[in-house]
N, CA, C and O atoms as CSV, one atom per row, in Angstrom:
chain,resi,resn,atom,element,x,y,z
A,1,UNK,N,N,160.320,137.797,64.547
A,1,UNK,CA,C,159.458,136.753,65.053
A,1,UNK,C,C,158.282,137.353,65.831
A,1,UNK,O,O,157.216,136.738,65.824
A,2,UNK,N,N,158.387,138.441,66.463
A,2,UNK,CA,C,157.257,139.072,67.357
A,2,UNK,C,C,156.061,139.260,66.522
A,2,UNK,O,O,154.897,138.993,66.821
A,3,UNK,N,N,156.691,139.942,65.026
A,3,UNK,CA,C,155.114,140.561,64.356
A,3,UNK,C,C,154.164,138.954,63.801
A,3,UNK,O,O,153.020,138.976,63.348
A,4,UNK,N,N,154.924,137.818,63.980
A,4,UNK,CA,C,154.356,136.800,64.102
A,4,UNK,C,C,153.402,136.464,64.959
A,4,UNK,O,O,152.196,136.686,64.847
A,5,UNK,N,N,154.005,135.881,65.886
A,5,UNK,CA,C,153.722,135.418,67.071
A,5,UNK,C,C,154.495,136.160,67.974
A,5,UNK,O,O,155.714,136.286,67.850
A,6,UNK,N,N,153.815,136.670,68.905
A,6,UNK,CA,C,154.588,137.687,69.609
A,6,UNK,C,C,154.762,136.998,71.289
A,6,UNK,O,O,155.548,137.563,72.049
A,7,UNK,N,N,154.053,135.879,71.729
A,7,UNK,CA,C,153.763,135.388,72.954
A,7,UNK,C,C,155.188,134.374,73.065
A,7,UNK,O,O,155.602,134.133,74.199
A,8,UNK,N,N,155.916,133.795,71.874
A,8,UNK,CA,C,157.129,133.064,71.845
A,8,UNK,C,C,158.537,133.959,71.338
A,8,UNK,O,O,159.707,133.576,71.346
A,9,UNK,N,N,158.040,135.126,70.953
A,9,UNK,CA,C,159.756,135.794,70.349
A,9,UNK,C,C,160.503,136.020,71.243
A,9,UNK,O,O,161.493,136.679,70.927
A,10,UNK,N,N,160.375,135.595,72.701
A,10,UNK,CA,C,161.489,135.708,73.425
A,10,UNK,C,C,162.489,134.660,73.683
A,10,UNK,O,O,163.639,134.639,74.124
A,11,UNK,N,N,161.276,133.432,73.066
A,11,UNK,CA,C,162.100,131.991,73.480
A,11,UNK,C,C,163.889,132.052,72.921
A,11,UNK,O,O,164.851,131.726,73.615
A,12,UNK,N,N,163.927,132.504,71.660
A,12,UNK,CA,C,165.279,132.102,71.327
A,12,UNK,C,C,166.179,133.521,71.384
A,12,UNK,O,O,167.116,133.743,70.617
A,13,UNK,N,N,165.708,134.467,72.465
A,13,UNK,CA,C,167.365,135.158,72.749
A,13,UNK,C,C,168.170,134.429,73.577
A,13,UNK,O,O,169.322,134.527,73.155
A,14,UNK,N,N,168.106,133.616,74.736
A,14,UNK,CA,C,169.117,133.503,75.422
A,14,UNK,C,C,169.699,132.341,74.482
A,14,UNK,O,O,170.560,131.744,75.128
A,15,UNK,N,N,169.587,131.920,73.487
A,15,UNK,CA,C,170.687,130.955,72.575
A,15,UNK,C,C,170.936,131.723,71.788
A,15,UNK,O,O,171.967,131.262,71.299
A,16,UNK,N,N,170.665,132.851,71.150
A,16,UNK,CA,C,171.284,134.209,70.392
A,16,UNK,C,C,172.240,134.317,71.204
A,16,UNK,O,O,173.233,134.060,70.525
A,17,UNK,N,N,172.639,134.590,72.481
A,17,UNK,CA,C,173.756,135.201,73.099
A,17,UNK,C,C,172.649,136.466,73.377
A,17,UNK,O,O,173.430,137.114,74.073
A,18,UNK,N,N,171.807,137.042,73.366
A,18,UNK,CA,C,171.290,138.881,73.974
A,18,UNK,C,C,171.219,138.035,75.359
A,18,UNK,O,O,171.283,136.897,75.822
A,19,UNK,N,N,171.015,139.594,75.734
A,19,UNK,CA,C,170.852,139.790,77.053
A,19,UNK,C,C,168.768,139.896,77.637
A,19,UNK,O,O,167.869,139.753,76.810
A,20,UNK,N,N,168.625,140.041,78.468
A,20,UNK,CA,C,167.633,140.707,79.353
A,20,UNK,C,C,166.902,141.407,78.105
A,20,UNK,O,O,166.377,140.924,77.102
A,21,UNK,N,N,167.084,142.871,78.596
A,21,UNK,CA,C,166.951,144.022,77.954
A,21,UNK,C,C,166.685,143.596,76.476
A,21,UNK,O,O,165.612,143.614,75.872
A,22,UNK,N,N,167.916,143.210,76.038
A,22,UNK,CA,C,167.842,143.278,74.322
A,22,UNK,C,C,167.020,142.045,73.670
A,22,UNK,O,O,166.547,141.821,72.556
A,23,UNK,N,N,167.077,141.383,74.853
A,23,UNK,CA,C,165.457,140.268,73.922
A,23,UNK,C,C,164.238,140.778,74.139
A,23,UNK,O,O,163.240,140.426,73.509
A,24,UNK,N,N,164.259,142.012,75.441
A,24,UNK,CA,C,162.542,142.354,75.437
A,24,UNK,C,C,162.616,143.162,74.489
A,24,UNK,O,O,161.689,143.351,73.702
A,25,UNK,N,N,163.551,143.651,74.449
A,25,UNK,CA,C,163.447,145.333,73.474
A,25,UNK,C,C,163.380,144.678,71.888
A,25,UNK,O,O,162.737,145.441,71.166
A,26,UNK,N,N,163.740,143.793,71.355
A,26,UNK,CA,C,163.768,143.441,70.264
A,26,UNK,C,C,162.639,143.092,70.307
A,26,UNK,O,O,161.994,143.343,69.289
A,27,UNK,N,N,161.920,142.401,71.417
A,27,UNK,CA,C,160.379,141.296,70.815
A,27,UNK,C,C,159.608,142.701,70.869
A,27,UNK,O,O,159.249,143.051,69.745
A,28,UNK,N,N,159.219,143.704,72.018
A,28,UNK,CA,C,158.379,144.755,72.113
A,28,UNK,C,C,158.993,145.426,70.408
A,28,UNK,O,O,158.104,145.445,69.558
A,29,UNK,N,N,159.930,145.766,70.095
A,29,UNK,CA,C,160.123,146.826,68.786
A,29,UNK,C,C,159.623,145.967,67.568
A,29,UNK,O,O,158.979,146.496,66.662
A,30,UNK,N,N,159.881,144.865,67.568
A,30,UNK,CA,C,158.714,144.132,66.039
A,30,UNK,C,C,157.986,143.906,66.166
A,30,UNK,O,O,157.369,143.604,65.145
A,31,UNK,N,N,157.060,143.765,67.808
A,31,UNK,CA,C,155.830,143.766,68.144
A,31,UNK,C,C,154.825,145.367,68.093
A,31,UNK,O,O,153.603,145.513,68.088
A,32,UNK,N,N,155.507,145.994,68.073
A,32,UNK,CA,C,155.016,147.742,68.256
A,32,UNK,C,C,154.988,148.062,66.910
A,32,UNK,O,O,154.007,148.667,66.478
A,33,UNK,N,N,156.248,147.641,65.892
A,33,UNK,CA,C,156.207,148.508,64.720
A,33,UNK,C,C,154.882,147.421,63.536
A,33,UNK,O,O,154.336,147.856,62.522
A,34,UNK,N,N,154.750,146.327,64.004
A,34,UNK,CA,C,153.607,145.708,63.340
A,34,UNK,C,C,152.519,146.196,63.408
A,34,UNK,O,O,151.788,146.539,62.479
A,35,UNK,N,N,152.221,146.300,65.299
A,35,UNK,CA,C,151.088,146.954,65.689
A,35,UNK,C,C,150.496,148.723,64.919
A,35,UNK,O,O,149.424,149.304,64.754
A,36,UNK,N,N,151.859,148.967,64.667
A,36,UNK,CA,C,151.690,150.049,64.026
A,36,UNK,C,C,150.870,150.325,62.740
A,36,UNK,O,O,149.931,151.080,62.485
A,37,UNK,N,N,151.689,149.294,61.929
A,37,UNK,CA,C,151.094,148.835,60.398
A,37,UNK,C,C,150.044,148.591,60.280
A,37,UNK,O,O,149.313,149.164,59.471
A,38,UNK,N,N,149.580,147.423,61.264
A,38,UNK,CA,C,148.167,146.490,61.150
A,38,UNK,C,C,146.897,147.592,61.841
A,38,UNK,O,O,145.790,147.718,61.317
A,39,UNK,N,N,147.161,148.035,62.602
A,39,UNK,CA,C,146.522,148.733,63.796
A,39,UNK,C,C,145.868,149.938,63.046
A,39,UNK,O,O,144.638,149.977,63.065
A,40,UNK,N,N,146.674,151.114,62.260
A,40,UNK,CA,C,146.090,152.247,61.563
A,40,UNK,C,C,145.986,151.450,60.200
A,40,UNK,O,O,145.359,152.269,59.528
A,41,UNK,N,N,146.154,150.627,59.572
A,41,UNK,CA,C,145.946,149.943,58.343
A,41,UNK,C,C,144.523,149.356,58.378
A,41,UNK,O,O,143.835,149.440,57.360
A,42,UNK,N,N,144.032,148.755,59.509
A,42,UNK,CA,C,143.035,147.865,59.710
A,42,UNK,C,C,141.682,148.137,58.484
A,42,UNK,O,O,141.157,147.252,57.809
A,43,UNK,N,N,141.423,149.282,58.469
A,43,UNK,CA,C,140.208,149.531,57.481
A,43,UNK,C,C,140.664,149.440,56.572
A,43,UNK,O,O,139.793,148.844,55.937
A,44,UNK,N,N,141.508,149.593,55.882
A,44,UNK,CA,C,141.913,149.259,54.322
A,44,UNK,C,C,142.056,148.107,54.083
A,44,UNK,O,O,141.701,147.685,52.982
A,45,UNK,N,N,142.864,146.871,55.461
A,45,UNK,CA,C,142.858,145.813,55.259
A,45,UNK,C,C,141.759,144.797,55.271
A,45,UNK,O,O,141.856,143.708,54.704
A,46,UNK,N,N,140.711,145.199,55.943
A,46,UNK,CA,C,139.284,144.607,56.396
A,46,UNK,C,C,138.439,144.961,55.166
A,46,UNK,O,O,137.576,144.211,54.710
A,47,UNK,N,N,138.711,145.992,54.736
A,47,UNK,CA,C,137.672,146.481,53.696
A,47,UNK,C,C,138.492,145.814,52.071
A,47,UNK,O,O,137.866,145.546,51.046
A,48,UNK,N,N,139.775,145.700,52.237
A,48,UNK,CA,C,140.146,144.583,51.187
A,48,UNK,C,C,139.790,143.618,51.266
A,48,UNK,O,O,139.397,143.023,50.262
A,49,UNK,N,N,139.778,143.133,52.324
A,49,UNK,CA,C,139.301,141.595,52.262
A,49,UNK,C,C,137.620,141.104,52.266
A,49,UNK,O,O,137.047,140.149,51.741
A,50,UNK,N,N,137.221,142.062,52.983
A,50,UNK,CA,C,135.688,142.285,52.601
A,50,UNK,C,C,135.164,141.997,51.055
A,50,UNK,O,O,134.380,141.108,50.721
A,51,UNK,N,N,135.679,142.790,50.363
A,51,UNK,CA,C,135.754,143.033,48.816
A,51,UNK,C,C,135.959,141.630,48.216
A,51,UNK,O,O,135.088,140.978,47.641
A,52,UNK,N,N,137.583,141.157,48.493
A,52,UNK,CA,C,138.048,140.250,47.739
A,52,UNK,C,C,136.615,138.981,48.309
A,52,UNK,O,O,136.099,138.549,47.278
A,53,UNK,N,N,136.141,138.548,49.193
A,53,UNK,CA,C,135.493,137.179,49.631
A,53,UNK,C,C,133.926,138.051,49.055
A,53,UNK,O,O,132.880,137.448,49.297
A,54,UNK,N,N,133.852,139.015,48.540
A,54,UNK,CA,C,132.470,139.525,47.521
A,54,UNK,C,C,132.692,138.821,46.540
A,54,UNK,O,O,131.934,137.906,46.217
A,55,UNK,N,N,133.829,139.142,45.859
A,55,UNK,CA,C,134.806,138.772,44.410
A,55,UNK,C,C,134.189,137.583,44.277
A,55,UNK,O,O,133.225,137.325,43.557
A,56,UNK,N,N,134.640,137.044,44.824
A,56,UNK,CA,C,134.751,135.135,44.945
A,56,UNK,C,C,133.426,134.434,45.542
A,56,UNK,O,O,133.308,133.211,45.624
A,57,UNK,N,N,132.584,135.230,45.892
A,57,UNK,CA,C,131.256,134.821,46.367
A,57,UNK,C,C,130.377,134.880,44.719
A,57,UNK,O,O,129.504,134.119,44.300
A,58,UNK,N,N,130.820,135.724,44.253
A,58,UNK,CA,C,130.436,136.200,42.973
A,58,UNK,C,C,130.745,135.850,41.835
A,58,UNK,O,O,130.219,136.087,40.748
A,59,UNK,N,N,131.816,135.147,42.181
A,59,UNK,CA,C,132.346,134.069,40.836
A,59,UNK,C,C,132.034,132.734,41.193
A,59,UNK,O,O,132.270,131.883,40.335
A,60,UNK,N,N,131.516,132.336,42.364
A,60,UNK,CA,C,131.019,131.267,42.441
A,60,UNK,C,C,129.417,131.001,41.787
A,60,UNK,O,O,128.900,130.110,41.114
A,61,UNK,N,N,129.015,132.135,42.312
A,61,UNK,CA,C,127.964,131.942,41.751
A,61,UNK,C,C,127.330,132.194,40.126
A,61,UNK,O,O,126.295,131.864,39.547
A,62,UNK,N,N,128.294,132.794,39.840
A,62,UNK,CA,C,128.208,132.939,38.436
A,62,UNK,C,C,128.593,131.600,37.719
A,62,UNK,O,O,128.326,131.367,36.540
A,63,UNK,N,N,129.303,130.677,38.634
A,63,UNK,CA,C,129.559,129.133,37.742
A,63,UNK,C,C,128.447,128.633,38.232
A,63,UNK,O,O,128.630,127.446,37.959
A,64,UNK,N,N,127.347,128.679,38.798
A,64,UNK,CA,C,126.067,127.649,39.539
A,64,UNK,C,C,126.714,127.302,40.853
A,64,UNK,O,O,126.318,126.230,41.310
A,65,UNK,N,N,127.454,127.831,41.450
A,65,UNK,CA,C,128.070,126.730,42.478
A,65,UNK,C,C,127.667,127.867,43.880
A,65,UNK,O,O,127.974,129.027,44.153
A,66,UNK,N,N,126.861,126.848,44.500
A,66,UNK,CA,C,126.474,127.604,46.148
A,66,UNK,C,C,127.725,127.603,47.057
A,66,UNK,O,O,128.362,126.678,47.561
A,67,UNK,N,N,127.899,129.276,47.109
A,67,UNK,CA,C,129.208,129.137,48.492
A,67,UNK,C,C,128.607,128.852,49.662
A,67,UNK,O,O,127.393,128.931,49.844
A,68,UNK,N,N,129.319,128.559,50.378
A,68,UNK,CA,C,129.335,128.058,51.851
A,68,UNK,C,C,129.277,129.538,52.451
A,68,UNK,O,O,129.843,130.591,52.156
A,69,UNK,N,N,128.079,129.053,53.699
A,69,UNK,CA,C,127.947,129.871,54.412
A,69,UNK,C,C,128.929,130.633,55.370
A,69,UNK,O,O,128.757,130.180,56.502
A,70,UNK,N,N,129.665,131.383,55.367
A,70,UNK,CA,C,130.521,131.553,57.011
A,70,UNK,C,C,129.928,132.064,57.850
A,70,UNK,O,O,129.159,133.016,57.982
A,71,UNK,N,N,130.642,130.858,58.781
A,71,UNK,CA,C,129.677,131.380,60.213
A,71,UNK,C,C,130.436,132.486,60.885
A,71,UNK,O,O,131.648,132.702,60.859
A,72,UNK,N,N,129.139,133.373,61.707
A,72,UNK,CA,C,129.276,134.021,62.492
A,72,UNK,C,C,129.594,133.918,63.765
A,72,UNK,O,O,130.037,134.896,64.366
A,73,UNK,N,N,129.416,132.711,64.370
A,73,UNK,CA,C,129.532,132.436,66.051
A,73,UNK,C,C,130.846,130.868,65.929
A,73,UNK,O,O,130.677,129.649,65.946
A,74,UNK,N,N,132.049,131.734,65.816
A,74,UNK,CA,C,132.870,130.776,65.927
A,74,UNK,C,C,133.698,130.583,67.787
A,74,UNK,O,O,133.352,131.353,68.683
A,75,UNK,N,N,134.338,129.902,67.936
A,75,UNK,CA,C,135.452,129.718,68.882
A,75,UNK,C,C,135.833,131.144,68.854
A,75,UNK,O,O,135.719,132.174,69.518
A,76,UNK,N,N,136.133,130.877,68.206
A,76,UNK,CA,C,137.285,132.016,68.488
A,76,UNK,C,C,136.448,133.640,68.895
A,76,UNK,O,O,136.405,134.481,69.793
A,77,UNK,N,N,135.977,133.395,67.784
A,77,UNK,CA,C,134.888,134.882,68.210
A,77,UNK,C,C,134.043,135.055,69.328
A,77,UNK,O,O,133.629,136.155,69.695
A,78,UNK,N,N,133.816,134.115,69.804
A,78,UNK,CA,C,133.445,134.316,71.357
A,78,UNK,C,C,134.031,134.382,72.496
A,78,UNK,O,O,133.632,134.909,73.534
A,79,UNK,N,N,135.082,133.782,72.260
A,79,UNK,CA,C,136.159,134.255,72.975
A,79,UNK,C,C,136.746,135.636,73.422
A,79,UNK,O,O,136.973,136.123,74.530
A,80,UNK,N,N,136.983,136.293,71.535
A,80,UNK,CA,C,137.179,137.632,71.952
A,80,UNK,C,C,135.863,138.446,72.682
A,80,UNK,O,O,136.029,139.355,73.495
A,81,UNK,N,N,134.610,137.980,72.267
A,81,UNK,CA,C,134.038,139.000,72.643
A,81,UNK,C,C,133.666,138.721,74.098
A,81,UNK,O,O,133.072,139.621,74.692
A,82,UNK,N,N,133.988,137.393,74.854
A,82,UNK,CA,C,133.815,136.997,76.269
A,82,UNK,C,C,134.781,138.045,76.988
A,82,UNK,O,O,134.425,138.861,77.838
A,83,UNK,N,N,136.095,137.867,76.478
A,83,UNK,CA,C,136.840,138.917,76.939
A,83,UNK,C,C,136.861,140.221,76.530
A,83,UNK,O,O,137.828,140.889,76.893
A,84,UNK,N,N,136.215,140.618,76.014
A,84,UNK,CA,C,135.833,142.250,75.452
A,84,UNK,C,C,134.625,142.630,76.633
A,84,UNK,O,O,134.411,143.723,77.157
A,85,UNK,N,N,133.987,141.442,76.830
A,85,UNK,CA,C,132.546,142.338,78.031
A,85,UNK,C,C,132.825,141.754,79.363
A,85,UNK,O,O,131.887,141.827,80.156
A,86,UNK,N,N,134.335,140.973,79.941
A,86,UNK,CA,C,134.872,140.846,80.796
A,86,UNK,C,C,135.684,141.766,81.533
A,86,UNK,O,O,135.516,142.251,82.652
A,87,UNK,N,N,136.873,141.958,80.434
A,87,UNK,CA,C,138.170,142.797,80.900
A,87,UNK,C,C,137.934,144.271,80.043
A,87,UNK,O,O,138.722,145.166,80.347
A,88,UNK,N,N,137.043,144.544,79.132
A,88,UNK,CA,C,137.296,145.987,78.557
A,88,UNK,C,C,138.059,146.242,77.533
A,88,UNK,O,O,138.447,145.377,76.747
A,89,UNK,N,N,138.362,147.586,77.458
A,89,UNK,CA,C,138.837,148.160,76.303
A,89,UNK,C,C,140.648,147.626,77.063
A,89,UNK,O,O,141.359,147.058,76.235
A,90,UNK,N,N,140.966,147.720,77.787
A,90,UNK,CA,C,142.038,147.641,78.615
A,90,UNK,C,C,142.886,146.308,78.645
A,90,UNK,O,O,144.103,146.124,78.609
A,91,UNK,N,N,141.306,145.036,78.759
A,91,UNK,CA,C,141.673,143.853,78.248
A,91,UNK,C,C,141.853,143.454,76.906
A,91,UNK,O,O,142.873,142.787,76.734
A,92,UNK,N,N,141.193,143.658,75.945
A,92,UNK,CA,C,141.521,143.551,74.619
A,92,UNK,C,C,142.634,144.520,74.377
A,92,UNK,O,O,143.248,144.181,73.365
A,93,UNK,N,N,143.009,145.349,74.801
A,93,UNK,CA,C,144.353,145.958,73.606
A,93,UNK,C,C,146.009,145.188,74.993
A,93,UNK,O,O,147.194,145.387,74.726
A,94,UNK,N,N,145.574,144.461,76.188
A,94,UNK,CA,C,146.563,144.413,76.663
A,94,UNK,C,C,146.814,142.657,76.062
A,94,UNK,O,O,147.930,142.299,75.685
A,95,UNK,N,N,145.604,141.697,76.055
A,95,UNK,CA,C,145.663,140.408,75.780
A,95,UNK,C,C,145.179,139.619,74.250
A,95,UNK,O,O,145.354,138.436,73.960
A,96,UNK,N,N,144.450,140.816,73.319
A,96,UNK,CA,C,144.837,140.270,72.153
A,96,UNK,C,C,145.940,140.315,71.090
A,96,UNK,O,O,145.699,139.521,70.180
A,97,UNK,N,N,146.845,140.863,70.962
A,97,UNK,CA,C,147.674,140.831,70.237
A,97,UNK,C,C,148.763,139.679,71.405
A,97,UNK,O,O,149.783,139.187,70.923
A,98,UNK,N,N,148.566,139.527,72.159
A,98,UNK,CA,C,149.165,138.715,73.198
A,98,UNK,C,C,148.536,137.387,72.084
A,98,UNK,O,O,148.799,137.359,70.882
A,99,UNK,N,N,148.029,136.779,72.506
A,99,UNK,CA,C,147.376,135.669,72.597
A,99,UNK,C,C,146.744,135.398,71.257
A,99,UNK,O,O,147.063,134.250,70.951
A,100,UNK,N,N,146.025,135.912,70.363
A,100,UNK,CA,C,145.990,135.806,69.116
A,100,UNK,C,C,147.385,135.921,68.169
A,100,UNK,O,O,148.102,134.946,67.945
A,101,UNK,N,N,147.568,136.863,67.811
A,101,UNK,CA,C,149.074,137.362,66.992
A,101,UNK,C,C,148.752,138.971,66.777
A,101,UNK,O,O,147.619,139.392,66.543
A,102,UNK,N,N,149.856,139.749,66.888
A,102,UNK,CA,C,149.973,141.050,66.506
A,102,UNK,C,C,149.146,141.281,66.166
A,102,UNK,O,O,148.137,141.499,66.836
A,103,UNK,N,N,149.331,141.360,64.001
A,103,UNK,CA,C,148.458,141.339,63.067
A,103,UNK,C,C,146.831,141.579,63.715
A,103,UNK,O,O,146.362,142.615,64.187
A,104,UNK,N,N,146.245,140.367,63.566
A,104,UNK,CA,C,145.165,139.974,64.108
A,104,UNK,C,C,144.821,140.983,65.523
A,104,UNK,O,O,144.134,141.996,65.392
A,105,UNK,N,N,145.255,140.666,66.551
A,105,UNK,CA,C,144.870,141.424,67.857
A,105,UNK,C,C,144.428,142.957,67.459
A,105,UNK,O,O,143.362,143.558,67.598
A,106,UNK,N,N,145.920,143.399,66.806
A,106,UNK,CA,C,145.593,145.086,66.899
A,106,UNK,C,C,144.608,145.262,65.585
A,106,UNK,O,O,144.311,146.411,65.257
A,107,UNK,N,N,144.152,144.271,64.913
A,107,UNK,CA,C,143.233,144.929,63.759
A,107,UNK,C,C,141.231,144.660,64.619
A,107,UNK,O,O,140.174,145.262,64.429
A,108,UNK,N,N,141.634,143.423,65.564
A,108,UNK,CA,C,140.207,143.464,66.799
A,108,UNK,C,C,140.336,144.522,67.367
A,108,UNK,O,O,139.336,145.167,67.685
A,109,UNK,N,N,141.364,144.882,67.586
A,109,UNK,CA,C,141.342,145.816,68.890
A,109,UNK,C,C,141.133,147.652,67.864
A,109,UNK,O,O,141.067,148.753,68.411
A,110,UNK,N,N,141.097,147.467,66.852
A,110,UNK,CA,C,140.692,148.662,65.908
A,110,UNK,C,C,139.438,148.853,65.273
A,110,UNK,O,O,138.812,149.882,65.016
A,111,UNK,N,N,139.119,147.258,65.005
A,111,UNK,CA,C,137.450,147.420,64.993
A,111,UNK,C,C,136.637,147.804,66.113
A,111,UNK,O,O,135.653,148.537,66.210
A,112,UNK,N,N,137.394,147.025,67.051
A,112,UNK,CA,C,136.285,147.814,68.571
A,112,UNK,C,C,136.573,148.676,69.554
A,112,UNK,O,O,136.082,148.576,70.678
A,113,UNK,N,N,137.273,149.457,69.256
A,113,UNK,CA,C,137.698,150.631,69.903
A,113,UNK,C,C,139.040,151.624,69.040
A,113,UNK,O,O,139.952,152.332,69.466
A,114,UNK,N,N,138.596,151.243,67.714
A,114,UNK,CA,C,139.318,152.592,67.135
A,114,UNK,C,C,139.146,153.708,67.025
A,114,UNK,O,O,139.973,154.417,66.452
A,115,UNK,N,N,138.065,154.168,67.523
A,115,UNK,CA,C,137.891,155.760,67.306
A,115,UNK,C,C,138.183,155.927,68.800
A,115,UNK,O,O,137.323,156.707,69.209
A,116,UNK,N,N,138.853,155.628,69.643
A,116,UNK,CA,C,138.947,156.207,70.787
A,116,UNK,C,C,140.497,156.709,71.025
A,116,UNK,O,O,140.998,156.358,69.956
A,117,UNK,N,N,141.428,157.245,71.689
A,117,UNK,CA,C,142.498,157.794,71.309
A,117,UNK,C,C,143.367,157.283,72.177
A,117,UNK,O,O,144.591,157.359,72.069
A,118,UNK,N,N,142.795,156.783,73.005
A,118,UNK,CA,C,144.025,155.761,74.150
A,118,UNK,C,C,144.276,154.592,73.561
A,118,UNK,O,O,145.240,153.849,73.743
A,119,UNK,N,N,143.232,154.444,72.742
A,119,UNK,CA,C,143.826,152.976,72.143
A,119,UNK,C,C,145.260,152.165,71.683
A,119,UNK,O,O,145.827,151.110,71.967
A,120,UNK,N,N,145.402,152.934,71.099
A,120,UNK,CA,C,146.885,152.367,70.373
A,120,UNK,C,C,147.694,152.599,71.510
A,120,UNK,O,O,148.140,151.545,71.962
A,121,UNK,N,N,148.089,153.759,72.219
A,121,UNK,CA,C,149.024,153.529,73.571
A,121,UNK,C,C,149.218,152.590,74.436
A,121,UNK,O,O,150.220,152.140,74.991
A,122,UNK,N,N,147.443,152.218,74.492
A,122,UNK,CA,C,147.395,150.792,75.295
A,122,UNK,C,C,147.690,149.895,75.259
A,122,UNK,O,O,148.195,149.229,76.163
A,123,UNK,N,N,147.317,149.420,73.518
A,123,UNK,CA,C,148.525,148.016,73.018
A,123,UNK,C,C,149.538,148.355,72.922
A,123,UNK,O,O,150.082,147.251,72.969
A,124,UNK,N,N,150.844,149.489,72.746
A,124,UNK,CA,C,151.903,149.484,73.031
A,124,UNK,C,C,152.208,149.302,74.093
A,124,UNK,O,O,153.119,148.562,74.462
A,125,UNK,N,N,151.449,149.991,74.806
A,125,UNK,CA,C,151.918,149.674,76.539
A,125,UNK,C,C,151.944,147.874,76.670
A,125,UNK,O,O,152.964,147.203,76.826
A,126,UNK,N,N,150.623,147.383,76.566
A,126,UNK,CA,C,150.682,145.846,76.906
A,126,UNK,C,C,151.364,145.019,76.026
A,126,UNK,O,O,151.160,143.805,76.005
A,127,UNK,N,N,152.233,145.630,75.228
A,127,UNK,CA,C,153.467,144.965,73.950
A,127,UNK,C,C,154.117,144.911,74.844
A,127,UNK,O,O,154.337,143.797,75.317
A,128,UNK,N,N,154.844,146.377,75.608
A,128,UNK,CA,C,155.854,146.056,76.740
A,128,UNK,C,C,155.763,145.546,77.452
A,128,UNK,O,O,156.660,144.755,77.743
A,129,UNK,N,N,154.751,145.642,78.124
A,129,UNK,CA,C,154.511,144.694,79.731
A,129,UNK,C,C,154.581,142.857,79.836
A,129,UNK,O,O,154.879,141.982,80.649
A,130,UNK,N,N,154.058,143.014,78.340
A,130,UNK,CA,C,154.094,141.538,77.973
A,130,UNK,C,C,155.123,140.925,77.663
A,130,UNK,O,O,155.258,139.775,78.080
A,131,UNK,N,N,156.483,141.732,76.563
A,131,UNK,CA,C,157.393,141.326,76.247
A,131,UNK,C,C,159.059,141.374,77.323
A,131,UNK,O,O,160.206,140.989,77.096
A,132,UNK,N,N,158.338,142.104,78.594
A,132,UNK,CA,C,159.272,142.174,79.634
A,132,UNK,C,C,158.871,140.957,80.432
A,132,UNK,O,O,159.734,140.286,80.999
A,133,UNK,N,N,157.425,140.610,80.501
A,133,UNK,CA,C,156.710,138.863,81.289
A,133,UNK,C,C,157.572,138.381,80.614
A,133,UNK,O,O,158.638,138.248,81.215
A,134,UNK,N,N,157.557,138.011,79.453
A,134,UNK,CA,C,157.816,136.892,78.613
A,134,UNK,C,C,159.438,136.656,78.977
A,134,UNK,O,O,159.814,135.538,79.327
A,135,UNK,N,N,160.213,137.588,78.890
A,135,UNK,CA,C,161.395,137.992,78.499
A,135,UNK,C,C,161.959,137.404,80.256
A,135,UNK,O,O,163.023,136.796,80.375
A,136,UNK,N,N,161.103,137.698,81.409
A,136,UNK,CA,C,161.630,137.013,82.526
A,136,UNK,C,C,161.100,136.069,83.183
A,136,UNK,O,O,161.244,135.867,84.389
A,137,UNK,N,N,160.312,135.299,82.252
A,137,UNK,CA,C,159.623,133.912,82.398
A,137,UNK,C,C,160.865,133.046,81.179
A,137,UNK,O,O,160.994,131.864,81.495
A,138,UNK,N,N,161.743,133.461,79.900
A,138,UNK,CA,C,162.149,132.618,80.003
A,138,UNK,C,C,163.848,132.830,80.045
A,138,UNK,O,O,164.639,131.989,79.619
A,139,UNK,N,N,164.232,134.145,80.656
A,139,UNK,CA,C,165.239,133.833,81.084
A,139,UNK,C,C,165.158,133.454,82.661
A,139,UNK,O,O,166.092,132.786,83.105
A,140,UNK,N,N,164.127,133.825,83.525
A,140,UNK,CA,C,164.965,133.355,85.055
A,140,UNK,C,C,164.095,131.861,85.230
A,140,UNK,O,O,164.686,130.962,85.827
A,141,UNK,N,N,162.824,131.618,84.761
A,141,UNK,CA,C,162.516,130.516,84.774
A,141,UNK,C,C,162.574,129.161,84.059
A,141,UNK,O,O,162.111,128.074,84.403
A,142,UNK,N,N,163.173,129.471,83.119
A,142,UNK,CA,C,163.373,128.325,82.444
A,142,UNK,C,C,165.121,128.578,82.152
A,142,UNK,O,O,165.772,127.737,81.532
């Protein structure tokens, strides 16, 4: 459930029967080994998909049919980048894969600061920090 949505995979250990420990450690380990995938994958995956919405821009127009523009200045994208010239390199690898999803977070957080080498440590680090919050927000508080 983490490489999903990683901000709820703690909700259902304490009706599993785990403990503490073994619901953070489970949400941080499918949250880390995604981050892993998506995170050093990102250019192959961006540059596939780049390609494929060429594909299809290109078969549209080869039937007469005008594609739709996509926009550049969405919700969402200002968002990240409000918090990219707010909180830093520090804030994006600790609160997007938080708050967006895995997937998604660590492939932002690879477009804008992948060539730097702390990077990926950092979203592992804020996988843990987050999945130990989570993990005692809903076992002692709820």
């Amino acid at each position: 459930m983490a490489t999903v949505k990683f901000s709820v995979s703690t909700v259902p250990g304490p009706r599993l029967g785990m403990t503490f420990f073994e619901t953070a450690l489970a949400s941080f380990a499918g949250g880390a080994s995604c981050a892993l995938v998506c995170y050093f994958a990102s250019d192959a995956i961006l540059l596939f998909l780049k390609k494929r919405a060429q594909k299809k821009q290109a078969l549209l127009e080869s039937q007469g049919i005008q594609p739709k523009v996509k926009r550049k200045f969405t919700r969402m994208n200002k968002m990240v980048i409000r918090v990219k010239m707010k909180f830093g390199q520090i804030g994006i690898c600790f609160f997007a894969p938080f708050f967006l999803s895995v997937p998604i977070g660590s492939m932002v957080v690879a477009k804008f600061y992948g060539k730097r080498w702390e990077t990926f440590p950092l979203i592992v680090l804020g996988l843990a920090v987050n999945a130990s919050l989570t993990s005692l927000i809903v076992y002692f508080v709820f």
